[in-house]
N, CA, C and O atoms as a CHARMM CRD file, in Angstrom:
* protein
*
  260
    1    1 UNK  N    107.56800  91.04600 122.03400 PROA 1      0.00000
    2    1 UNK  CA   107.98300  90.87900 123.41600 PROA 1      0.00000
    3    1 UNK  C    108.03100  92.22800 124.13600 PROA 1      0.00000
    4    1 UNK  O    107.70500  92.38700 125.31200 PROA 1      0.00000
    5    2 UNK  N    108.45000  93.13800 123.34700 PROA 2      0.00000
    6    2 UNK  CA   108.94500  94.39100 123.56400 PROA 2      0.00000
    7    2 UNK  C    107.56500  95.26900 124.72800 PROA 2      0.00000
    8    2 UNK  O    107.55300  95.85100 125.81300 PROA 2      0.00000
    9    3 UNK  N    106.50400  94.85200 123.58400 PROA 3      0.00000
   10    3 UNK  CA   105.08600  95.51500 124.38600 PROA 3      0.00000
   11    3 UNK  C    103.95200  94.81400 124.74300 PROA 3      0.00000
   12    3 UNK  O    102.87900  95.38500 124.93900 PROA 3      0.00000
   13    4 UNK  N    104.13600  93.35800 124.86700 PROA 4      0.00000
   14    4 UNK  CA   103.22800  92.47100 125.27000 PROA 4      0.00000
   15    4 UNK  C    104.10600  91.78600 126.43200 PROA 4      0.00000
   16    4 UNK  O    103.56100  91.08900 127.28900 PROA 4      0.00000
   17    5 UNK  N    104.99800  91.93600 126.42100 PROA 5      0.00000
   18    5 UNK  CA   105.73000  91.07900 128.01700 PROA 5      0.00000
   19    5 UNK  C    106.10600  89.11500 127.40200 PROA 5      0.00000
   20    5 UNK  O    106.96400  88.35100 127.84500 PROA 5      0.00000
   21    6 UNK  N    105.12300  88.87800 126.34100 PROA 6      0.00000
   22    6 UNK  CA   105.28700  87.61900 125.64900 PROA 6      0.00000
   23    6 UNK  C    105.38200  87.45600 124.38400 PROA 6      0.00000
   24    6 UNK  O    105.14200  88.35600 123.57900 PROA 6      0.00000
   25    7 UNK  N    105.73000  86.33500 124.08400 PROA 7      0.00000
   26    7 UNK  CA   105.67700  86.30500 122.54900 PROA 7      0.00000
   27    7 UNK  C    104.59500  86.42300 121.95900 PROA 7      0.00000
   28    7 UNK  O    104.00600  85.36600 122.18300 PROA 7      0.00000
   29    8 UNK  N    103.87100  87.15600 121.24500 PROA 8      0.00000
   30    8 UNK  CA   102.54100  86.60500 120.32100 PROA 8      0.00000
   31    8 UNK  C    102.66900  87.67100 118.97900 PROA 8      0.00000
   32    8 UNK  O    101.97300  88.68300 118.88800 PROA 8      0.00000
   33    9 UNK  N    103.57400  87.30400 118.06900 PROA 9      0.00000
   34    9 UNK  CA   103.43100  87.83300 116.36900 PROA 9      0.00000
   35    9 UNK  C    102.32000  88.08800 115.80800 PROA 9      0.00000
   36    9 UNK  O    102.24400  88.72600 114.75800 PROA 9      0.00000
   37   10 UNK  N    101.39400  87.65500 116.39400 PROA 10     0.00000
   38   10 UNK  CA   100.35500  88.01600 115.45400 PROA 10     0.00000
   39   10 UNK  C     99.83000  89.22400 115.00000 PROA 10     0.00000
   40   10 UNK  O     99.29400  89.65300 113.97800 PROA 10     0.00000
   41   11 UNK  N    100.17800  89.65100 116.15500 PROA 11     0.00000
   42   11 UNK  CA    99.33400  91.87000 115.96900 PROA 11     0.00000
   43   11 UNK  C    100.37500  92.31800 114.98500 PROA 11     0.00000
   44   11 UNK  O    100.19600  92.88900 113.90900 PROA 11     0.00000
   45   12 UNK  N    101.58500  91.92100 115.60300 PROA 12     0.00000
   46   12 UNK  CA   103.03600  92.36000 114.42400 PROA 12     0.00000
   47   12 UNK  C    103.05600  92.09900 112.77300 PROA 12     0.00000
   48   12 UNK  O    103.53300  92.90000 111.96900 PROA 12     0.00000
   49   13 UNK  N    102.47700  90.88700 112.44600 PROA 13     0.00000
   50   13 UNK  CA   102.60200  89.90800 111.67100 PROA 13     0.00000
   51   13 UNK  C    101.39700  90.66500 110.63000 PROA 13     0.00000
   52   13 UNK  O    101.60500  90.71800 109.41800 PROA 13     0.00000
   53   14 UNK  N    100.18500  91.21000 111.21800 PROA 14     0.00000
   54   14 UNK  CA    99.08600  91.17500 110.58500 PROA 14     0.00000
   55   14 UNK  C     99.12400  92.84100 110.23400 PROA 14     0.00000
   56   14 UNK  O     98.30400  93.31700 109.44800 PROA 14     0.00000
   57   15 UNK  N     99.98800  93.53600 110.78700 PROA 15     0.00000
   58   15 UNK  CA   100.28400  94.91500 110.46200 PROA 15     0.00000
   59   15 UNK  C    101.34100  94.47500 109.52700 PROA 15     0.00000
   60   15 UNK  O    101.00100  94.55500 108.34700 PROA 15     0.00000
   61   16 UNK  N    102.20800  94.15300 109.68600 PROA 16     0.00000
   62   16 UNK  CA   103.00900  93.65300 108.37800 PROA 16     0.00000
   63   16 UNK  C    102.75800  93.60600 106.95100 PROA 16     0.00000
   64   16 UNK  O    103.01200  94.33100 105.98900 PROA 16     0.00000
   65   17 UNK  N    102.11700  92.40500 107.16500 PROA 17     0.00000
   66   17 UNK  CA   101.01700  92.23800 106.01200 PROA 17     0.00000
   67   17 UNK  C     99.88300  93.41300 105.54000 PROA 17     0.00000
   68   17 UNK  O     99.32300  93.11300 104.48500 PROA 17     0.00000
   69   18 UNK  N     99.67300  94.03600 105.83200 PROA 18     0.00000
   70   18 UNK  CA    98.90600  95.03000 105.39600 PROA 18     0.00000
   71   18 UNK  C     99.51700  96.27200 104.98200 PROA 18     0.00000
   72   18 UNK  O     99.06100  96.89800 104.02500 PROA 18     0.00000
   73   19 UNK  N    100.59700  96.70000 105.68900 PROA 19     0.00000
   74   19 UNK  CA   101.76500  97.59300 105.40000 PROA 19     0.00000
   75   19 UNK  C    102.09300  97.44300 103.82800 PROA 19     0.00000
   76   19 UNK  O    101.96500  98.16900 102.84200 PROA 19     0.00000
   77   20 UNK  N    102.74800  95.69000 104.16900 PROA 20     0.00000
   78   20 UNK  CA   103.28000  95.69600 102.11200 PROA 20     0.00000
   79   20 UNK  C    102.28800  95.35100 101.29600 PROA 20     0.00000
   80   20 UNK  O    102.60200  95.38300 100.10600 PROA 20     0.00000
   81   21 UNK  N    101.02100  94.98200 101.57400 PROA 21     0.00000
   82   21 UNK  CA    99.74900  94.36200 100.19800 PROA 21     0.00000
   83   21 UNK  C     98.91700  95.94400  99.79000 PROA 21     0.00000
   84   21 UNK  O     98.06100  96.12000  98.92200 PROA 21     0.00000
   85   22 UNK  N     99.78700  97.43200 101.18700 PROA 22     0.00000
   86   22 UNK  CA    98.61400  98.60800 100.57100 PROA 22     0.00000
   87   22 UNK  C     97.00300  98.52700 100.49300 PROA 22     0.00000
   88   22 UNK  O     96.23200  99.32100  99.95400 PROA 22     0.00000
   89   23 UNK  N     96.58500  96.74100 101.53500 PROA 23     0.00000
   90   23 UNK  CA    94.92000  97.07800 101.45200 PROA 23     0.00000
   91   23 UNK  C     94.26000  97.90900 102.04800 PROA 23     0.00000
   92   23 UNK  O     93.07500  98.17800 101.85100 PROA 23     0.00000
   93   24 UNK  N     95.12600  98.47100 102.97600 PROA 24     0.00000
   94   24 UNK  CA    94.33400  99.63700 103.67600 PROA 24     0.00000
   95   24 UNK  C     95.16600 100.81200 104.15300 PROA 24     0.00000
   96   24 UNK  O     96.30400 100.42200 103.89100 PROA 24     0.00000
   97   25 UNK  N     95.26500 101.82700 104.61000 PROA 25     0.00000
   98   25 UNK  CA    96.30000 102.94700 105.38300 PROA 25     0.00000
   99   25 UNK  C     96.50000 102.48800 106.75300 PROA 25     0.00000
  100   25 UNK  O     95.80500 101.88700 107.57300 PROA 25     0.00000
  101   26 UNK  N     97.51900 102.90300 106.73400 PROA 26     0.00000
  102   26 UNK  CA    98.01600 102.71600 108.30000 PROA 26     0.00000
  103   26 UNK  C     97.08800 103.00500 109.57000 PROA 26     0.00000
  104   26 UNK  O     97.19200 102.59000 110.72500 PROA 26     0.00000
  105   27 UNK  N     96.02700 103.95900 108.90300 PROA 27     0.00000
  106   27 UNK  CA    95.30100 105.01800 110.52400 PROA 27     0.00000
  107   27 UNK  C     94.04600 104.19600 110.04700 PROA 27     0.00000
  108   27 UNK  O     93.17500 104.28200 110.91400 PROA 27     0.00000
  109   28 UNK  N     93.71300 103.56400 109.16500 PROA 28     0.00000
  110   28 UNK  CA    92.37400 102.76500 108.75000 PROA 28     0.00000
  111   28 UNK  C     92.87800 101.17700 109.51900 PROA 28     0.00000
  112   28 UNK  O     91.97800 100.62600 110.15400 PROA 28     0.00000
  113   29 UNK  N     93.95100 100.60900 109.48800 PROA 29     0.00000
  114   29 UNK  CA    93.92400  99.13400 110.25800 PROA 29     0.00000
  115   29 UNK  C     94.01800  99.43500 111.88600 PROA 29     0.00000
  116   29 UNK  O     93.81300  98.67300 112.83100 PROA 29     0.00000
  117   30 UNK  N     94.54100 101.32600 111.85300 PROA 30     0.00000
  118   30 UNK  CA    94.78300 100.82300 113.52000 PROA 30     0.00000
  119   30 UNK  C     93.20000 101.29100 114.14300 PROA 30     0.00000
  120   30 UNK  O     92.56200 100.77600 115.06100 PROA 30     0.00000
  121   31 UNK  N     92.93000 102.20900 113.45400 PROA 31     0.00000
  122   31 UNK  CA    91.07800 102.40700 114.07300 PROA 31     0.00000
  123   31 UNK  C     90.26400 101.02700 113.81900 PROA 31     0.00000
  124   31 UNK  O     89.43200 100.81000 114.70000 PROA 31     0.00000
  125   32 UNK  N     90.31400 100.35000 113.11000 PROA 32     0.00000
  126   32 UNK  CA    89.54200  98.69000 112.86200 PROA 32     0.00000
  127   32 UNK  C     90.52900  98.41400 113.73200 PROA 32     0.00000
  128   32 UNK  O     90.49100  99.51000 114.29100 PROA 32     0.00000
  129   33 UNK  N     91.53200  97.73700 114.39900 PROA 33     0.00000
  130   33 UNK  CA    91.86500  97.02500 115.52300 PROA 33     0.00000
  131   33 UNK  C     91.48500  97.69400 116.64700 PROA 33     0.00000
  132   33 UNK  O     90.65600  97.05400 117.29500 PROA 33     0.00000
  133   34 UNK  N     91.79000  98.76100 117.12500 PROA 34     0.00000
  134   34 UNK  CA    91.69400  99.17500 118.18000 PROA 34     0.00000
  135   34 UNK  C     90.14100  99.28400 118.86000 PROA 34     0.00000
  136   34 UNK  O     89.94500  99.31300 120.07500 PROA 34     0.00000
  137   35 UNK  N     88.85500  99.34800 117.60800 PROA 35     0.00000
  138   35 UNK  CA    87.95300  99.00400 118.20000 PROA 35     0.00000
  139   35 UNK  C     88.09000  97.45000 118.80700 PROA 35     0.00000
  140   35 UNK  O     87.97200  97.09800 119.98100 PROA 35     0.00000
  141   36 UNK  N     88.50300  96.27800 117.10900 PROA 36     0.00000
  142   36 UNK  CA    88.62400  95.39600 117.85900 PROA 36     0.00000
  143   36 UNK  C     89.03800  94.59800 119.27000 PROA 36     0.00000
  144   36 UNK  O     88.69200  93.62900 119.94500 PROA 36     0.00000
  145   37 UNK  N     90.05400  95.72100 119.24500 PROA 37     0.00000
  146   37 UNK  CA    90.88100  95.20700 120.87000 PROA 37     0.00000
  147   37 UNK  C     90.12600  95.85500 121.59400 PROA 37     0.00000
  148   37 UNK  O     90.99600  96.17000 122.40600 PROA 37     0.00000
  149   38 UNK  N     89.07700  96.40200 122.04900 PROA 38     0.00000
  150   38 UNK  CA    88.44200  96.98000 122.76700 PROA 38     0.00000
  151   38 UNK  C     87.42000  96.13800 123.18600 PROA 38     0.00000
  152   38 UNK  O     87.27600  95.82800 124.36900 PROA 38     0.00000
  153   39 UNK  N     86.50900  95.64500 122.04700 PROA 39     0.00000
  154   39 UNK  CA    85.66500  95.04000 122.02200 PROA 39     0.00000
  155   39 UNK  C     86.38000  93.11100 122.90200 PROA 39     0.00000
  156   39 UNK  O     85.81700  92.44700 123.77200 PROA 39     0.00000
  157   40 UNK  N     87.42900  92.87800 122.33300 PROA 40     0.00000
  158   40 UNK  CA    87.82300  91.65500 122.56300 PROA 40     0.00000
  159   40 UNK  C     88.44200  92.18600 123.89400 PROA 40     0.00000
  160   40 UNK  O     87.58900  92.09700 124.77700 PROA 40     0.00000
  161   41 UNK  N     89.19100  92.51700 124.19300 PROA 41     0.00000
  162   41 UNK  CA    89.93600  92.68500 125.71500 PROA 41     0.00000
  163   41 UNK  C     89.60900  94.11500 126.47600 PROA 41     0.00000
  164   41 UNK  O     90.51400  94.91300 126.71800 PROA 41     0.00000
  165   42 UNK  N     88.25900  94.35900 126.82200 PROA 42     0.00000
  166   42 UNK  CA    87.31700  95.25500 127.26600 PROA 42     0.00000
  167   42 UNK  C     88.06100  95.47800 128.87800 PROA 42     0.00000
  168   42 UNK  O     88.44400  96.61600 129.14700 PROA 42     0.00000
  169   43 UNK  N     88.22400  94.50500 129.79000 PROA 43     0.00000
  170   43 UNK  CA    88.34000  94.44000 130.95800 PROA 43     0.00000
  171   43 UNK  C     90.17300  94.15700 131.16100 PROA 43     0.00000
  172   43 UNK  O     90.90100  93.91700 132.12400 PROA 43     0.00000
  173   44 UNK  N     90.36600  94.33700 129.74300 PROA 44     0.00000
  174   44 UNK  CA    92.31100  94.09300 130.05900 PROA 44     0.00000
  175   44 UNK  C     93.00300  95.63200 129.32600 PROA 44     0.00000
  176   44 UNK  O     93.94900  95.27100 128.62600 PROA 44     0.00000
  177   45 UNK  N     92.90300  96.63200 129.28300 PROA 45     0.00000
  178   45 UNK  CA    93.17100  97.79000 128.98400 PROA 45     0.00000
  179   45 UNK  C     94.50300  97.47900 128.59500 PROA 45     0.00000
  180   45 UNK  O     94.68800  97.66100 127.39200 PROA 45     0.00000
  181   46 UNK  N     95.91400  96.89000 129.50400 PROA 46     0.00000
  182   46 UNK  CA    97.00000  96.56900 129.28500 PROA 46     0.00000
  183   46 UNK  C     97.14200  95.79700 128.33900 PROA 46     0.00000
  184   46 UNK  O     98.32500  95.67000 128.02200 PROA 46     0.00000
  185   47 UNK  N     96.34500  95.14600 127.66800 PROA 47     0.00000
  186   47 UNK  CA    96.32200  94.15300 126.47700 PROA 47     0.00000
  187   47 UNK  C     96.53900  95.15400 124.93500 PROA 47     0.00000
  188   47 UNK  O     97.30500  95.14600 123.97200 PROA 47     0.00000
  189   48 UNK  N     95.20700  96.07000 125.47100 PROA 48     0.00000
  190   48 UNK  CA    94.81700  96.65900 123.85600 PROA 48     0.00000
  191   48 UNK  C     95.50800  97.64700 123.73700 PROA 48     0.00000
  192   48 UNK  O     95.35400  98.16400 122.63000 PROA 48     0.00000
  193   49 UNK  N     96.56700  98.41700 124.69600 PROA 49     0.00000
  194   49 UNK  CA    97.53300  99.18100 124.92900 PROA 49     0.00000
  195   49 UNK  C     99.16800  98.66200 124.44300 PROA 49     0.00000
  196   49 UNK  O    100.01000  99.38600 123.91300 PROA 49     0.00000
  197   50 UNK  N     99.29800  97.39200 124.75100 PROA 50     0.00000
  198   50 UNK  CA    99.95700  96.81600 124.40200 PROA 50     0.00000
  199   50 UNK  C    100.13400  96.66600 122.65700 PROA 50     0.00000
  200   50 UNK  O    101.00100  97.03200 121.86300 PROA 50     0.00000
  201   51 UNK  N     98.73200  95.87300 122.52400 PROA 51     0.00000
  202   51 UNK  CA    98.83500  95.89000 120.99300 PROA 51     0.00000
  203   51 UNK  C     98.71800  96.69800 120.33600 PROA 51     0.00000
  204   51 UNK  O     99.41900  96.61300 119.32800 PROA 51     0.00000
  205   52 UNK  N     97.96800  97.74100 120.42800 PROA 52     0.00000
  206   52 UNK  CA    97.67200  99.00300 119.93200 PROA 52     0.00000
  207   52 UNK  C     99.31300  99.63000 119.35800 PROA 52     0.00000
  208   52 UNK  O     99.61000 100.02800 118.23200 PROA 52     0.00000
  209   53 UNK  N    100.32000  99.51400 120.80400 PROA 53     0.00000
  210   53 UNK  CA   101.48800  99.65900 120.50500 PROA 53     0.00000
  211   53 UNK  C    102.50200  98.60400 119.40800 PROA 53     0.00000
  212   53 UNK  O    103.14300  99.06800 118.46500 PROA 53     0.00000
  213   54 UNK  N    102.47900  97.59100 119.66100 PROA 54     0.00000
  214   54 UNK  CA   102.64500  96.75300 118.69500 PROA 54     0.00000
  215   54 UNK  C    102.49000  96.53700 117.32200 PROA 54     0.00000
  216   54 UNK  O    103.28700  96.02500 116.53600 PROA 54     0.00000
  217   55 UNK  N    100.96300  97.15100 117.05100 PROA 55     0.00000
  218   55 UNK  CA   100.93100  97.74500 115.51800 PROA 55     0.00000
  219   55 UNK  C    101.32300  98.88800 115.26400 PROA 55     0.00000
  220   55 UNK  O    101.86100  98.91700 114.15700 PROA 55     0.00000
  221   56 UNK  N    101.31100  99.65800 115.66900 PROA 56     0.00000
  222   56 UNK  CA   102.40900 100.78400 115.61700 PROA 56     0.00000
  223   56 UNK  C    103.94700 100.84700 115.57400 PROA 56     0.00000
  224   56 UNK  O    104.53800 101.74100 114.96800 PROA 56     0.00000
  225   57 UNK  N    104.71200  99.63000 116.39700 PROA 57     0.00000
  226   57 UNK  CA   106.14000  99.75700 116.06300 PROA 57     0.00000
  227   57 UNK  C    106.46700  98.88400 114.76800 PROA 57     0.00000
  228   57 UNK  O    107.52100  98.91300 114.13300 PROA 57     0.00000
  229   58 UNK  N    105.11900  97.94500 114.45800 PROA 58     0.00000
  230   58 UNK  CA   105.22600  97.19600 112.76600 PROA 58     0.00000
  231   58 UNK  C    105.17300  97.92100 111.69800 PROA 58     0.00000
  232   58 UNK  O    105.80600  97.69300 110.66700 PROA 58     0.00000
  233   59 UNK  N    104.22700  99.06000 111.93100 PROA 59     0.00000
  234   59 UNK  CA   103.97300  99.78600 110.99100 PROA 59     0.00000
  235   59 UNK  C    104.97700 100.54000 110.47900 PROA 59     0.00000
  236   59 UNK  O    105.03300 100.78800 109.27500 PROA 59     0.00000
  237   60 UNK  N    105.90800 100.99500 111.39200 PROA 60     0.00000
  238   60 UNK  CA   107.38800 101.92800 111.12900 PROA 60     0.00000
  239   60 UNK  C    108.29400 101.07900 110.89200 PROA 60     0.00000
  240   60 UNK  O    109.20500 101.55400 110.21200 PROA 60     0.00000
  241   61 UNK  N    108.41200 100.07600 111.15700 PROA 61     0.00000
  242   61 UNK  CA   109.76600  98.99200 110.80000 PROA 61     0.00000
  243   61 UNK  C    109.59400  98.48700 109.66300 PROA 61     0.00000
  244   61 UNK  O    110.53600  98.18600 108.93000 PROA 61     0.00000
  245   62 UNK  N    107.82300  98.25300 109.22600 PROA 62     0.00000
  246   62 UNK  CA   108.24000  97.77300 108.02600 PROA 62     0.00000
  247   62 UNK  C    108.54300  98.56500 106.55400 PROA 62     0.00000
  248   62 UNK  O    107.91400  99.60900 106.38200 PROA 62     0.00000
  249   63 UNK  N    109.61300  98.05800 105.31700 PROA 63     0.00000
  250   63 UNK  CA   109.28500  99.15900 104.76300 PROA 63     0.00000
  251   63 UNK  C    109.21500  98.29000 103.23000 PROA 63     0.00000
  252   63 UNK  O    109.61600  97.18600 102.86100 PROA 63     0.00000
  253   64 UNK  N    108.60800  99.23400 102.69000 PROA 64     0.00000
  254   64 UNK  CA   108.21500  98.12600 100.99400 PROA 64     0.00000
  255   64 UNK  C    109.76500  98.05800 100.27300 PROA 64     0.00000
  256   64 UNK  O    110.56600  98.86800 100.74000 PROA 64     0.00000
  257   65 UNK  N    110.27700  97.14100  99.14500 PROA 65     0.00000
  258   65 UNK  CA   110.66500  97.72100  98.73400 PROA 65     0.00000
  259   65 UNK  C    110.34500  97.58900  96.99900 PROA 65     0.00000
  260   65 UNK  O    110.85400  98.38900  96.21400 PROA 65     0.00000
């Protein structure tokens, strides 16, 4: 809510998940999304800014244990 203005878990949810399974580094899922969000919301800058941010505040909150 915090950086999308709405609910949508999924950007949160899917950094999550990758955080605790270790399939990839943190700076390797956000360069593969951030092209993605580029490519998918090209003409909405506030979108991929948004999420961009969004995987970023998942990435620090979550922690293994």
């Amino acid at each position: 809510m915090e950086t999308l203005g709405k609910y949508f878990p999924n950007t949160a949810m899917l950094a999550a998940i990758v955080k605790v399974s270790g399939v990839m580094t943190d700076e390797e899922l956000l360069s593969d999304m951030e092209g993605s969000f580029k490519h998918k919301f090209a003409k909405k800058p506030e979108v991929i800014e948004g999420n961009m941010k969004a995987l970023e505040m998942a990435l620090r909150e979550v922690k293994k244990i």
